[in-house]
C-alpha positions as CSV (number, residue, x, y, z in Angstrom):
1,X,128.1,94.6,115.1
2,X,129.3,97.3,112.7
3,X,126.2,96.4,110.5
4,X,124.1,97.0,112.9
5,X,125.4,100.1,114.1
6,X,125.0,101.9,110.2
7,X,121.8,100.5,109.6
8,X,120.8,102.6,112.7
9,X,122.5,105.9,111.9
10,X,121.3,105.3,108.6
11,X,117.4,104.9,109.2
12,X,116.9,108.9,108.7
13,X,118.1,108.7,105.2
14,X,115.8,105.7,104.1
15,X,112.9,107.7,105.6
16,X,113.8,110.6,104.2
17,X,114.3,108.8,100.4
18,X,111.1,107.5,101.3
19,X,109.7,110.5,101.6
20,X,110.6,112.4,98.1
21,X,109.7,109.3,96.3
22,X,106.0,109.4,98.2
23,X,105.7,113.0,97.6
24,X,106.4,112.5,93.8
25,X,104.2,109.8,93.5
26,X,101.0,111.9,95.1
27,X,101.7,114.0,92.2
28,X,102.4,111.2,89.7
29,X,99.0,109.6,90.6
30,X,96.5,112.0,89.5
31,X,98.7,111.6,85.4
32,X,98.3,108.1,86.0
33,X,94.5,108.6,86.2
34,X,93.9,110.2,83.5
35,X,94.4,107.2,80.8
36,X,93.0,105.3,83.4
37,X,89.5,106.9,83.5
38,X,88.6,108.6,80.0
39,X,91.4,106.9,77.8
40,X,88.7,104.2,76.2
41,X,85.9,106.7,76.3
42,X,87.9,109.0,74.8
43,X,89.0,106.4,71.7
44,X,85.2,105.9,71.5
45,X,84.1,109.3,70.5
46,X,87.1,109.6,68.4
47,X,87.1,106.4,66.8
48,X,82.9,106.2,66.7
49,X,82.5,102.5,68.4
50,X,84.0,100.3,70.9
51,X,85.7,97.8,69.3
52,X,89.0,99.5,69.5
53,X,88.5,101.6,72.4
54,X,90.9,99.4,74.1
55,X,93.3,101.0,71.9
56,X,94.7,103.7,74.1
57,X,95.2,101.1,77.1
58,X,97.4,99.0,74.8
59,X,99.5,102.2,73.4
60,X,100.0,103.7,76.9
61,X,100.8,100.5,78.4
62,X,102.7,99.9,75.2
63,X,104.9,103.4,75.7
64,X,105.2,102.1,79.0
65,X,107.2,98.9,78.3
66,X,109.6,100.9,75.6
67,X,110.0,103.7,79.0
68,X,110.5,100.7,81.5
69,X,113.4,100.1,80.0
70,X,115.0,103.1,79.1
71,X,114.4,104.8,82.3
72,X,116.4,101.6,83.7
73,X,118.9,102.1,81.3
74,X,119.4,105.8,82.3
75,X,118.7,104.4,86.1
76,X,121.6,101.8,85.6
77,X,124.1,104.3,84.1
78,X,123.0,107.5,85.9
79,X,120.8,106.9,89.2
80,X,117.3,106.8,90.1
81,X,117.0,110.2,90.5
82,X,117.9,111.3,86.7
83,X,115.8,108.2,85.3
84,X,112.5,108.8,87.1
85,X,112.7,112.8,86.5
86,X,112.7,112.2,82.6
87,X,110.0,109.8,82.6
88,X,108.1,111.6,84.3
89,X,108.8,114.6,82.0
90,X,107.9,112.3,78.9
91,X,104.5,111.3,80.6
92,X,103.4,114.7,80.9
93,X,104.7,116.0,77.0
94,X,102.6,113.1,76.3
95,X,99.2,114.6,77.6
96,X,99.8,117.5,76.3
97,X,100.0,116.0,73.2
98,X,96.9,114.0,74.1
99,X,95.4,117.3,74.5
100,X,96.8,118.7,71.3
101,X,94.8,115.8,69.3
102,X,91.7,115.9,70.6
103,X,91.7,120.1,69.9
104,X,92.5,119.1,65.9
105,X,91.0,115.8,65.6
106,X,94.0,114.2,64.8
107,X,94.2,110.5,65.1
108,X,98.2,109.6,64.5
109,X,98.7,112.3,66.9
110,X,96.5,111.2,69.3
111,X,97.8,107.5,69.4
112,X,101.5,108.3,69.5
113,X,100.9,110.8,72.4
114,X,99.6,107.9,74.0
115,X,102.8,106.0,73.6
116,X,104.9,108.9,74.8
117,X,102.3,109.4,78.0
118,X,102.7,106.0,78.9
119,X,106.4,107.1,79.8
120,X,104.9,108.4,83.2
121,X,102.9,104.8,84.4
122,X,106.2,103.4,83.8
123,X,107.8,105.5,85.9
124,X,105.0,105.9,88.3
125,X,105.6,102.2,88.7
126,X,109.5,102.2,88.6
127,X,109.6,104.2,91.8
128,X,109.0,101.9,94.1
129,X,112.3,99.8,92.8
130,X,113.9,103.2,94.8
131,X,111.9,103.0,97.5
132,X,113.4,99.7,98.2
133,X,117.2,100.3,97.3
134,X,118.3,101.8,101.0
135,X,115.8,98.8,102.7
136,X,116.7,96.2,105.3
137,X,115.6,92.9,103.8
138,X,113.5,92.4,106.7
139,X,111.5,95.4,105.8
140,X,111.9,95.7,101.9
141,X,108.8,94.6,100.8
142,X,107.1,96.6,102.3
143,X,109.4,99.9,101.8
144,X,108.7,99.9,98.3
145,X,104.6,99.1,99.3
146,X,105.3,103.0,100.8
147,X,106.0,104.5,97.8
148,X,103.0,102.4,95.9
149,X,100.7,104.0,98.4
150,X,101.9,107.2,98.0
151,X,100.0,107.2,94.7
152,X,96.9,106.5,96.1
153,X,95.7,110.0,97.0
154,X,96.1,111.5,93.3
155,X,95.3,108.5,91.6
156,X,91.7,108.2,93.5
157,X,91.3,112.5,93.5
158,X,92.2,112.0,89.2
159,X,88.9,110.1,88.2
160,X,87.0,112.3,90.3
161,X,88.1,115.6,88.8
162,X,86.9,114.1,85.2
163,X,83.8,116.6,85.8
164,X,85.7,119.7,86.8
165,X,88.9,119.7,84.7
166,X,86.0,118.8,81.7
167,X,84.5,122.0,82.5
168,X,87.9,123.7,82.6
169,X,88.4,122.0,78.9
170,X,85.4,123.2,77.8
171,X,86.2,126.6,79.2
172,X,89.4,126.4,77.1
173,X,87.4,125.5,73.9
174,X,88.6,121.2,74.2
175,X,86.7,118.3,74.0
176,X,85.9,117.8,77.9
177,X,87.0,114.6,77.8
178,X,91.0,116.4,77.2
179,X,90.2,117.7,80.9
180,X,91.7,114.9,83.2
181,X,94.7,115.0,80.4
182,X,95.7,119.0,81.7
183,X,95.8,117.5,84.8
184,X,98.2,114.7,83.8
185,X,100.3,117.4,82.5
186,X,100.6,119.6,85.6
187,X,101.0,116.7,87.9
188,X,103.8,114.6,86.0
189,X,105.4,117.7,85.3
190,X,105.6,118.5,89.3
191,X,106.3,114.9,89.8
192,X,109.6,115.5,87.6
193,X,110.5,118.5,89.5
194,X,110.2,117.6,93.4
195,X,112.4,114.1,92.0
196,X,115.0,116.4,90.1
197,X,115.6,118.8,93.5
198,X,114.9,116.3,96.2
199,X,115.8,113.2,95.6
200,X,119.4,113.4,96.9
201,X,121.6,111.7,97.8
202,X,120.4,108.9,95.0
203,X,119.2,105.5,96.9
204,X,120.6,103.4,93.8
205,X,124.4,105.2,93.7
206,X,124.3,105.0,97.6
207,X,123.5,101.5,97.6
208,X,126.6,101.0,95.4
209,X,128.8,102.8,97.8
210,X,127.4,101.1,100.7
211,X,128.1,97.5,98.5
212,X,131.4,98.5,97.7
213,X,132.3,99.4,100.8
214,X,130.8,96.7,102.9
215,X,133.2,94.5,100.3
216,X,135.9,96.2,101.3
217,X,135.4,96.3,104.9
218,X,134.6,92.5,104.9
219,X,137.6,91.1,102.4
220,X,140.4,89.0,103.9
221,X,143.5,91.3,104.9
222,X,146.2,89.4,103.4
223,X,144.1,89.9,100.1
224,X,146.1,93.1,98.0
225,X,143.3,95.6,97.7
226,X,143.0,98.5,94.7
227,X,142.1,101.7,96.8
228,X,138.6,103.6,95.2
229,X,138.5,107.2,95.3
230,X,135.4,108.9,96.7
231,X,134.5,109.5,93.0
232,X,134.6,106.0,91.8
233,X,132.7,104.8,95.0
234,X,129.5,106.7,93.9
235,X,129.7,106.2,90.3
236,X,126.8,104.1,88.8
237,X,128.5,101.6,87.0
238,X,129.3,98.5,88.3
239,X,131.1,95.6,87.2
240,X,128.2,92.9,86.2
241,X,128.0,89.5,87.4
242,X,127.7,86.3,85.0
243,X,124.3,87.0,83.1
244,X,122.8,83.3,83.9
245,X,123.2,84.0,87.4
246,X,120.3,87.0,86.6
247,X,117.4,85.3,85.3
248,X,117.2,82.4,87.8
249,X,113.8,81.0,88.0
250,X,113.2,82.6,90.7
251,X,113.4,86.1,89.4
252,X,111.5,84.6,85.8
253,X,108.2,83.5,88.3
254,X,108.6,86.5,89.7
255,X,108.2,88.5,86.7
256,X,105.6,86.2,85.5
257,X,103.6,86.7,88.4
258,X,103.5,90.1,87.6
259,X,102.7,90.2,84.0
260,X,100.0,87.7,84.7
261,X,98.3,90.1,87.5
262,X,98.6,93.3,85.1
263,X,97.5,91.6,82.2
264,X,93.8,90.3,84.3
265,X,93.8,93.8,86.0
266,X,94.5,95.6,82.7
267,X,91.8,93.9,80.8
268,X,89.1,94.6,83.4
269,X,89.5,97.8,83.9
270,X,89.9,98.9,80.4
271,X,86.5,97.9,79.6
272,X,84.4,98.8,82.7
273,X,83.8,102.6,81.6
274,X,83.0,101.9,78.2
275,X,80.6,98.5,79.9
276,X,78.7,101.3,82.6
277,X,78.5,103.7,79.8
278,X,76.8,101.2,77.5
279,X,74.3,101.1,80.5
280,X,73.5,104.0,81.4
281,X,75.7,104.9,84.2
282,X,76.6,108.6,84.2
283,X,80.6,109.3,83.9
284,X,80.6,110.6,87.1
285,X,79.4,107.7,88.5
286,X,82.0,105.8,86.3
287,X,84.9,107.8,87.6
288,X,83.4,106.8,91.2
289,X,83.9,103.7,90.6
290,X,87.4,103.8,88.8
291,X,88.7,106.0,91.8
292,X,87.8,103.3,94.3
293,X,89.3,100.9,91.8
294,X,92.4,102.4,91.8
295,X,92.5,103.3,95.5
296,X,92.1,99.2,96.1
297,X,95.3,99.0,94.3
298,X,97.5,101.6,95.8
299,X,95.7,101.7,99.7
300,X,96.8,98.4,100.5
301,X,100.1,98.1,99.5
302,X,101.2,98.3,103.0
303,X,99.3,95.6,104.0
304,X,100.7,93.1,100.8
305,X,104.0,94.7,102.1
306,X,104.0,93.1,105.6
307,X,102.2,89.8,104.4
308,X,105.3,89.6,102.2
309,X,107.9,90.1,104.8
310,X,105.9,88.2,106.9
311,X,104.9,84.9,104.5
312,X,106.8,85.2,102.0
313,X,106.7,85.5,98.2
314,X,105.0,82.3,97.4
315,X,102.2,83.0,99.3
316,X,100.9,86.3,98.6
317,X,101.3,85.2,94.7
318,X,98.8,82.7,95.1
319,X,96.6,84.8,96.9
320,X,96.8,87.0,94.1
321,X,95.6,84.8,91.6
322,X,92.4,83.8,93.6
323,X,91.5,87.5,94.4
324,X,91.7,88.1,90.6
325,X,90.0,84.9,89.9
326,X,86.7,85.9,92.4
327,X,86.9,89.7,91.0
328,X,86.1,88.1,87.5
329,X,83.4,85.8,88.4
330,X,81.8,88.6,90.2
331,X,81.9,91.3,87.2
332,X,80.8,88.5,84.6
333,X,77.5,87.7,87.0
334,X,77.2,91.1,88.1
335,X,73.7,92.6,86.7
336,X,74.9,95.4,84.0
337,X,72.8,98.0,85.7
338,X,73.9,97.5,89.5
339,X,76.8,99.8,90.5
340,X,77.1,98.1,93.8
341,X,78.8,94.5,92.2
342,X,80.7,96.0,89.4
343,X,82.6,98.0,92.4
344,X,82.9,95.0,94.6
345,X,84.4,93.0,91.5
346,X,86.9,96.1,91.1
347,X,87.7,96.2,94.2
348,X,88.7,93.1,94.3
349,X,90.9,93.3,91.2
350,X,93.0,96.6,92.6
351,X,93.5,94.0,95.7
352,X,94.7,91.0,93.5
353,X,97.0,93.6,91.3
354,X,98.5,94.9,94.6
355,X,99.0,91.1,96.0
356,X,100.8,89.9,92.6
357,X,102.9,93.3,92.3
358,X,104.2,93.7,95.8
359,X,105.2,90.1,95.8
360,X,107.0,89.8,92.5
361,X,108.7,93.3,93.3
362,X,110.4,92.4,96.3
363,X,111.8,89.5,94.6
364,X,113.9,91.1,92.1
365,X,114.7,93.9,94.5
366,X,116.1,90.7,96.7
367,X,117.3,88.2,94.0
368,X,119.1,90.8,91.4
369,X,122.8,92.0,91.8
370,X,122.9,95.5,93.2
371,X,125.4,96.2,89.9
372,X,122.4,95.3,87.5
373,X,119.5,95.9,89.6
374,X,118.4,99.1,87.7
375,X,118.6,97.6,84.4
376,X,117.4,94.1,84.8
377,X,114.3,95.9,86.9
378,X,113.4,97.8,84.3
379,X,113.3,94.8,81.5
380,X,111.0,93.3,84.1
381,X,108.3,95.7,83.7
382,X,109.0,95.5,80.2
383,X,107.1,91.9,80.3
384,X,104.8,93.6,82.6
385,X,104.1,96.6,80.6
386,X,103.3,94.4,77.4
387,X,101.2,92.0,79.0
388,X,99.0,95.5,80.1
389,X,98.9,96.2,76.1
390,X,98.0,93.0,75.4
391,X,95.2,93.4,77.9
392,X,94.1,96.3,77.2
393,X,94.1,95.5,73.3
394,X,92.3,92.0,73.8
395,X,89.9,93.2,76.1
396,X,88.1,95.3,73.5
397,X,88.0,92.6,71.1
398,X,86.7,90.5,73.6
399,X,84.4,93.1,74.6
400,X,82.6,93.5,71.3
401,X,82.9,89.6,70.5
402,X,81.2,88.2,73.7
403,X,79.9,91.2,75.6
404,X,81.6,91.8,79.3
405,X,80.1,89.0,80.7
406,X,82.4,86.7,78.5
407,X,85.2,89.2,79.2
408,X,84.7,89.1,82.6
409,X,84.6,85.0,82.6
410,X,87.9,84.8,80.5
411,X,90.1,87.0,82.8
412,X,88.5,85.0,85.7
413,X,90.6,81.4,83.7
414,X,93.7,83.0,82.8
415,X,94.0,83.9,86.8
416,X,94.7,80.5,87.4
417,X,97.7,80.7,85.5
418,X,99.1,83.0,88.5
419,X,98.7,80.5,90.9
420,X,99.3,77.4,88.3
421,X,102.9,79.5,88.0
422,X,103.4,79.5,91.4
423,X,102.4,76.6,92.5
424,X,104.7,73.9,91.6
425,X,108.1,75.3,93.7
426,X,107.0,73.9,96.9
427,X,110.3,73.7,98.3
428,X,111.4,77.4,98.0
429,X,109.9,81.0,97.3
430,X,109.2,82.0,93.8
């Protein structure tokens, strides 16, 4: 009864966490975008062909994966609120440094701002571990699927300003291609700032204190009890449970999924400007295209959210291998001069990312002790980070060797490794 007596005075606050961590990710989105849209194009010009024009996916998502886990490091020790600010204030010294190289042609400085901006997809991405820290497991799934939406509005206006923030470049004296990378840096440096002032009191330190004191509430009288003061009842640190108890398979599929999903949605993506480009499409139409990519896999995070609560795990992880499966098939068979297909296939893989992401989110923010949550989260998206370098890397290798056709035929196979990875627990979730 007392349970459900807090969980109702306490509704406000989750809404109100909720909130912030939406507001900083409509910032966050449109610095997310920029990589997203121009970052292979970009490497082209630079680099003079396409062959490595995967490049900056694979730093990016590369500096994402060393950020994943020190922002859950610095989440583990010091709160969400302190973690997300800084990585969000590395993702946007990173485009300016982006900008910086294009403006002096410099190549080494150009690829290790790339690493450093990746800190900011990282974090875009660790956000919605918060958004799920104050949840109701009934509802978790699809409390973090809030904050994932909340990106959709900057990360679908980003590709779309590659025209205007060029001319602002150009205006400036850049390469208009170092346009969408000014906006990066004015929207992951707000993103820092509305986390830094707002995001009080921290979901991930009040979780704690709720923990602790649930334990205390609920352990047997006769049992001698060591009183916490207020101080050590918010403190971050927690004392950590028996390490093979973490990775259980459950929380390993669960990360697989993940990595798996990124990796297919990664590799697609990467290649598709540089693909349109090759045929004629104008960038505009190319940022089009990306925009409604990337709204596909932010706009219906709600949705994977309740199928989640509502199926389970299991489930949704299958259907996000398929969805990734048929978005292949389509861009591999799709004529090279229609837009319409190559935006269906998209489409489809934003959907499938979404699927596979909300699914294996939820279970490590259900399956991981609240005392290692942070930490163990961000090793997660470690694997997931590295599997979107490895995409993003591949894909232009692939690219060059069998032309996008071939690309889009060999993501299309390795999707069935989501649901072969899925498929064999039959008696539980993930």
């Amino acid at each position: 009864m007392s349970t459900a007596v807090t969980s109702t005075r306490e509704e406000p606050l989750q809404r109100r966490i909720l909130a912030v961590l939406v507001l900083g990710q409509l910032l966050a989105g449109a610095g997310l975008a920029a990589g997203v849209t121009v970052g292979a194009l970009l490497a082209e010009d630079m680099l003079g062909g396409s062959a490595l024009s995967g490049l900056p996916a694979a730093l990016f998502t590369g500096g994402s994966a060393l950020a994943a886990v020190l922002v859950g490091k610095l989440s583990q020790a010091r709160g969400r609120r302190p973690g997300l600010a800084a990585g969000f204030t590395f993702g946007a010294l990173g485009a300016v440094g982006i900008v910086v190289a294009t403006a002096i042609g410099s190549l080494p400085l150009l690829f290790l701002s790339f690493v450093i901006y990746g800190s900011g997809t990282a974090t875009n991405l660790q956000a919605r571990y918060a958004g799920a820290d104050l949840a109701s497991p009934a509802h978790r799934a699809r409390a973090l699927s809030y904050v994932l939406l909340g990106t959709t509005a900057g990360a679908v206006a980003g590709p779309n300003l590659v025209g205007p923030t060029g001319v602002v470049a150009e205006g400036m004296g850049l390469a208009p291609l170092a346009g969408p990378f000014l906006l990066a840096a004015l929207a992951y440096g707000s993103a820092a700032l509305v986390i830094s002032l707002l995001l009080r009191p921290d979901p991930l330190i009040e979780a704690r204190r709720r923990a602790a004191a649930d334990k205390s509430a609920t352990a047997p009288s006769s049992s001698p009890s060591i009183p916490s003061s207020p101080s050590s009842l918010s403190s971050p640190e927690a004392p950590l449970p028996v390490p093979g108890r973490i990775w259980t398979g459950e929380v390993i599929t669960g990360v697989v999924v993940m990595a798996l999903t990124q990796f297919v949605m990664v590799g697609l993506m990467t290649m598709t400007p540089v693909h349109m480009r090759a045929h004629d499409h104008a960038v505009t139409v190319v940022g089009l295209v990306i925009s409604l990519h990337v709204a596909a896999m932010f706009l219906p995070a709600p949705l994977s959210g309740w199928l989640v609560d509502k199926y389970g795990t299991r489930t949704v992880s299958i259907s996000a291998g398929i969805v990734l499966l048929v978005s292949g098939v389509i861009a591999a068979v799709s004529p090279p001069e229609n837009t319409l297909f190559i935006t269906i296939a998209l489409i489809l893989l934003g959907v499938g990312w979404s699927l596979g992401l909300v699914a294996g989110t939820t279970v490590l923010a259900s399956a991981v002790p609240i005392a290692v949550r942070a930490s163990v989260q961000g090793q997660a998206d470690v694997a997931v980070a590295l599997a979107g370098a490895v995409g993003g890397l591949l894909s232009g290798l692939v690219f060059a060797w069998i032309d996008f056709r071939g690309l889009g035929f060999w993501l299309a196979a390795l999707s069935l490794i989501v649901v072969a990875a899925v498929r064999p627990r039959r008696a539980r979730e993930l």
